[in-house]
N, C-alpha and C positions, 0 to 999 in steps of 0.2 A: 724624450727617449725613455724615462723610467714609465711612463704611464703608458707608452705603445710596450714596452717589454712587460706591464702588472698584466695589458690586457693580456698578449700571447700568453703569459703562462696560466691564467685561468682559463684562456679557449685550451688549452692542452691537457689541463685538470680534469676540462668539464666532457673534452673527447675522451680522452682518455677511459673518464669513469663510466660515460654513455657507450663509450665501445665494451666494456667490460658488462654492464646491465645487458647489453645484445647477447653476447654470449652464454648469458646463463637461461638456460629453459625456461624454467620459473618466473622470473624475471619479466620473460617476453610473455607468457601465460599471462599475468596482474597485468601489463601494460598495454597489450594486444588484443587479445584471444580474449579472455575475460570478459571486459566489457562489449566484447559483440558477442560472447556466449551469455551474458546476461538481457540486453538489448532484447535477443532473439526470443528469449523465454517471456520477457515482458510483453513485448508485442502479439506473439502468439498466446498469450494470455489475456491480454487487455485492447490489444487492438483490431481484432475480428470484430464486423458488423451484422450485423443479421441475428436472428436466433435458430437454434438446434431442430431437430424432428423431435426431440424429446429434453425437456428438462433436467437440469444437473442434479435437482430438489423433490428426492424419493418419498413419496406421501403411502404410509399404510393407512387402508381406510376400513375401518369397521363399520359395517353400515347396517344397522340394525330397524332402520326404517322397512316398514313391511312384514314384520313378525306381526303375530297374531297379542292384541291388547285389547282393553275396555275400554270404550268409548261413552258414558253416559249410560254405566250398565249392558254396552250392548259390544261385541265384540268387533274390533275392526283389523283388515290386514290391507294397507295402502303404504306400499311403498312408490307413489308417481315421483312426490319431490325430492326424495332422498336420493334416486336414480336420475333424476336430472341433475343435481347436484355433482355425482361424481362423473357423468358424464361432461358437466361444465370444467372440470379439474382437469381433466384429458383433455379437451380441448384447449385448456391454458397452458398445455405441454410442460404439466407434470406428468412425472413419470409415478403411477399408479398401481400398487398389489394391493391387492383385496384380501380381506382376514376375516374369519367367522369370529372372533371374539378377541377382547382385548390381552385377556392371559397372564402370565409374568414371565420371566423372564428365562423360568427353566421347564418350561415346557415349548418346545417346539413346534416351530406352526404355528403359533400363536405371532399381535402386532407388538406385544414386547419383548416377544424374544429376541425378533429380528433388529428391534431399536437396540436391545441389548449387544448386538451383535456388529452392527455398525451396519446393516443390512440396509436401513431405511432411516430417513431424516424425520420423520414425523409421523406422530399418528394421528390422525380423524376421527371420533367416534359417532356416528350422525346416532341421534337418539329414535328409538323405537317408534316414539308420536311425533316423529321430527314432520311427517304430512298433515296428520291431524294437526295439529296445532298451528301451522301456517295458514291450511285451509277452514279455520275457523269452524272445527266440525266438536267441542265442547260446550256444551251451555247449562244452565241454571235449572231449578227445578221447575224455572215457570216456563224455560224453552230456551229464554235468551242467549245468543252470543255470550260464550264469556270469552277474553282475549285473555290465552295462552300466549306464552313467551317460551320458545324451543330453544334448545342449550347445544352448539358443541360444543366437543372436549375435545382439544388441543393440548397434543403430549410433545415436545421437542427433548433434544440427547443431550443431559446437562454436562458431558463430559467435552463438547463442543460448544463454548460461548458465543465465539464469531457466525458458524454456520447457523448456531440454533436460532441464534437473531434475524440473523437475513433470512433464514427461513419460516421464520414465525410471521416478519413482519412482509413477508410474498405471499404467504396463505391468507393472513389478515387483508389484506389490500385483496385478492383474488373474492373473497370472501364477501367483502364493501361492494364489489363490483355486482354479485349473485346478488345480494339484499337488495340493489338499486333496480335489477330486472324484477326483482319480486313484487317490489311495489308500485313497479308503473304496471303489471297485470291485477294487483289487487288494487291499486288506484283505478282501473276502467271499468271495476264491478260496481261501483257509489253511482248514484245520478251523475248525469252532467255536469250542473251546476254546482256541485259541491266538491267537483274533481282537482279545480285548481287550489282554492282552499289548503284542501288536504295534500295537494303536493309540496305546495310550501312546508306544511308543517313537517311533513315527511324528510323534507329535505330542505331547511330553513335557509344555509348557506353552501353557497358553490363558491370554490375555490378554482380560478384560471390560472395555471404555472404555463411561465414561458422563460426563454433565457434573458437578464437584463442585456442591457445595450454593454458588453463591457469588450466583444471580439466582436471584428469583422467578420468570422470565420468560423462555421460549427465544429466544435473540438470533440473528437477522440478521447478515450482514458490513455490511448497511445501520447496525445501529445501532451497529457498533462506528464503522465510518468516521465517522459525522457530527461525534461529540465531537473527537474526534481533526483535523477540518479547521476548528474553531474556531483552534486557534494557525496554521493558514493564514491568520485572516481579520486577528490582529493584523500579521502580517506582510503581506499585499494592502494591507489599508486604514488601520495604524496606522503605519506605518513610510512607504507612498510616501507617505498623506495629509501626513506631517508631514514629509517631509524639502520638498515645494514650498512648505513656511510660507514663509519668508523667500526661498526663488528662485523664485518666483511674484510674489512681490511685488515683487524686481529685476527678472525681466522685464519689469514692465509698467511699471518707474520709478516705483511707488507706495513704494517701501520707506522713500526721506526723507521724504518729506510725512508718512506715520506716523508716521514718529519726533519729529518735530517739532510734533506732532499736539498739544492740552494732554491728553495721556494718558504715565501714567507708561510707560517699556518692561515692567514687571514685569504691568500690566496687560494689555497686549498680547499677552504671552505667556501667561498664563492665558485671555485668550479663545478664543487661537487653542488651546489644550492642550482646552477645554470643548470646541470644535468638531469636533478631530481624535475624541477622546473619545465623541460623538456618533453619528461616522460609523463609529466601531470597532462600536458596539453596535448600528448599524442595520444594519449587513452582519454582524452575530451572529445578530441576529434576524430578516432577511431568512433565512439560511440553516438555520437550526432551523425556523420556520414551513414551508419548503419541505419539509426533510426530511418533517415529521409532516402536513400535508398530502397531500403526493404518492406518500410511500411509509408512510407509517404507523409511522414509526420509535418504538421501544419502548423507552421510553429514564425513566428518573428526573430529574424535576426538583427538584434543589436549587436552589431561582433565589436563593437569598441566595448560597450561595459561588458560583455561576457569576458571578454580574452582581462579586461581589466579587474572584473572581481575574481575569477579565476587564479590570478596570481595572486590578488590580497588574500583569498583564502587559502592558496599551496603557503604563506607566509607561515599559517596557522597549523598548517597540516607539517611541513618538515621543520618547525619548530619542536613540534611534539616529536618528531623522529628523531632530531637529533639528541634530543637528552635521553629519549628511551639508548640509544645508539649509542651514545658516552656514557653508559650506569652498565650497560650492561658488558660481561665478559668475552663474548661469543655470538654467527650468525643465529644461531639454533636458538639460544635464550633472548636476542633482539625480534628475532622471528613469532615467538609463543608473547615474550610484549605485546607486539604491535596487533597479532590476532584478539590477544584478551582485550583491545581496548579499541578496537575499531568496530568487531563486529558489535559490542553491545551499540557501540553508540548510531549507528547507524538507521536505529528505530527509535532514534528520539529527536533527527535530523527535520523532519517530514517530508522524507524522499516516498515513504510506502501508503502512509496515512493521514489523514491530520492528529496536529499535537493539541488540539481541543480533544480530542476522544481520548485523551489520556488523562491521570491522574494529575490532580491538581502537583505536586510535589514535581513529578514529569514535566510538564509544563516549563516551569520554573528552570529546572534543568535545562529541557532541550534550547529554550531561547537564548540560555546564558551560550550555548554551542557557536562557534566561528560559522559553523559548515551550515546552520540550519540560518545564517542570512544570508547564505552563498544561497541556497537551498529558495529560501522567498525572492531574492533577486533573480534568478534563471524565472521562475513560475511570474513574477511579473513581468520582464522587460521581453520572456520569449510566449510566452501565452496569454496577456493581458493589453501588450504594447504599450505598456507605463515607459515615460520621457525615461533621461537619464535622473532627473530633479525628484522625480518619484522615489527613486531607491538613491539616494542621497546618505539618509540616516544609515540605510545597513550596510553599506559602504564604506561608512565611519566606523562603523563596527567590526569591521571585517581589517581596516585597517590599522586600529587601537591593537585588538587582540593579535594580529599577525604580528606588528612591532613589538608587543609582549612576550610572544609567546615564541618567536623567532631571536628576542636575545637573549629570552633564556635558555634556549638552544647554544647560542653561542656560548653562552655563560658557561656551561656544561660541556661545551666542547671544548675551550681551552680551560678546564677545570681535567681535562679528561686529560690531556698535553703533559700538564704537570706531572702529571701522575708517571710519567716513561721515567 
């Protein structure tokens, strides 16, 4: 009779406090709405297929090929390959403005001014002999060929680290691609016999990328992202849900009458842990239904270990809410907590990125995170099809740290008791 009356009064704690989360706007916004207002921006970010009429990657191009120069004492004006050049950039859907000179920054019209401006992602300068020099039209006093080597210059916006990378290293590749055309036409001007020769040397090693054998199923950035913004969702909804346990309830002056309530505090806290625990899986499941809905995400369900790390990571996440929840006075200063420390962590999880492209010291950090093996479990068991035996290890770590980190939650919440 006592353990069918512990359950009832924590199903009543745990209605109770989930009826109460419905009612506040907010509330339903983090648990609901959010996660498929986030979903949606991802997807229509990362899981469109095809490409554009025009590139997102604005090239200024100075192209100075075809002015009038010296050739061998003799003046030349041949701009042919500098004009196929930027006609090749256009064709690779970059989007293309043309500049009569490089400039600075404060004159107008000019390709740095507009870099300066946020105008254009890059500038090109193709150099004046940039034909002569490909076309081997330099030579010696006695006549001979001399092999010139033509230079561009490549200017990227160092006030952009991210774009200026991806876009140095899109123009580079673009760029590998023009050189390889150039020299299977300057490769068919040698004898025959000397053709293959020369193409080796030209091009010594070919590299074949394909995908290893690790999915049945060609992935998406769509479906890599969705798993991966599940440890976003303990951190939205298991961490601020649970840190307003207790300063929700001071705000409103309801915190002594509970206490005082004929309910024990240990039941208290198990209703409200079932309720946070509810709201974790309804904004899991809000944003997985979105995903596979909306964008057709391709993904493995293992729904025993997801629904199972899942909750060894909400251990982790309303751990943390409840001591922010018991330290602090009020919703408003449990509120500005739970922001200060969720959104940093959330880019060290690798929900957005990998945690190899971060600093070593990062690194370090982000692995020591509950959320970031909740985070490698979703990306292996829903987009790799790893056993349960596979994430074995982060499991155990998700369960040390949720026990950790969940009693000293409790620690802190009947530390908080005392205090009335």
């Amino acid at each position: 009779m006592k353990v069918k009356r512990a359950i009832n009064q924590v199903a009543a704690v745990a209605k109770t406090d989930f009826l109460g989360v419905l009612r506040n706007k907010t509330a339903i916004f983090f648990t609901l709405l959010f996660p498929l207002f986030f979903i949606v921006i991802i997807g229509f970010t990362f899981g469109q297929s095809g490409t554009t009429e025009t590139s997102s990657i604005v090239v200024g191009v100075v192209n100075l090929d075809g002015e009038l120069i010296a050739v061998n004492a003799t003046n030349s004006i041949n701009g042919t390959i500098g004009d196929l050049l930027v006609e090749a950039l256009e064709s690779a859907n970059f989007t293309i403005y043309g500049y009569d000179d490089y400039g600075d920054r404060d004159t107008n019209g000019t390709a740095a001014y507009a870099i300066s401006r946020g105008d254009i992602d890059a500038i090109m300068v193709i150099p004046a002999n940039f034909t002569e020099t490909l076309s081997f039209q330099y030579t010696d006093n006695l006549g001979a060929q001399v092999a010139t080597q033509s230079h561009l210059q490549l200017h990227v916006d160092p006030t952009d680290t991210t774009g200026a990378l991806i876009t140095q290293q899109s123009i580079l590749g673009f760029t590998s691609a023009f050189v390889k055309q150039y020299q299977q036409v300057a490769i068919q001007q040698v004898p025959a016999d000397m053709q293959s020769y020369i193409q080796v040397l030209a091009d010594p090693i070919t590299v074949l990328v394909s995908d290893a054998e690790v999915t049945e199923e060609e992935l998406q950035w769509i479906d890599y992202m969705v798993p991966g913004t599940l440890g976003l969702v303990l951190l939205w909804s298991g961490l601020n849900h649970a840190s307003m346990t207790i300063a929700t309830e001071r705000t409103k002056g309801t915190f002594q009458r509970m206490i005082i309530a004929p309910v024990s505090p240990t039941i208290v806290l198990l209703g409200k842990f079932i309720s946070n625990l509810t709201l974790v899986y309804m904004s899991g499941f809000v944003m997985l239904v979105s995903g596979v809905l909306l964008f057709q995400v391709n993904l493995y369900w293992n729904i025993p270990v997801i629904i199972l790390a899942m909750f060894l990571g909400s251990l982790s996440a309303i751990g943390i809410g409840l001591i922010i929840s018991s330290v602090t006075k009020n919703e408003e200063a449990a509120n500005s907590i739970a922001v200060i420390i969720s959104v940093p962590l959330q880019f060290f999880i690798g929900a957005f990125f990998p945690l190899t492209m971060m600093p070593e010291a990062a690194q370090v950090f982000g692995e020591a995170l509950p959320f970031t093996k909740l985070v490698n479990i979703m990306k292996d068991v829903m987009t790799r099809n790893l056993p349960f035996d596979a994430v074995i290890p982060e499991l155990l770590y998700l369960t040390v740290s949720g026990i950790i980190l969940f009693s000293l939650g409790t620690i802190a919440y009947r530390i908080a008791l005392k205090r009335l």
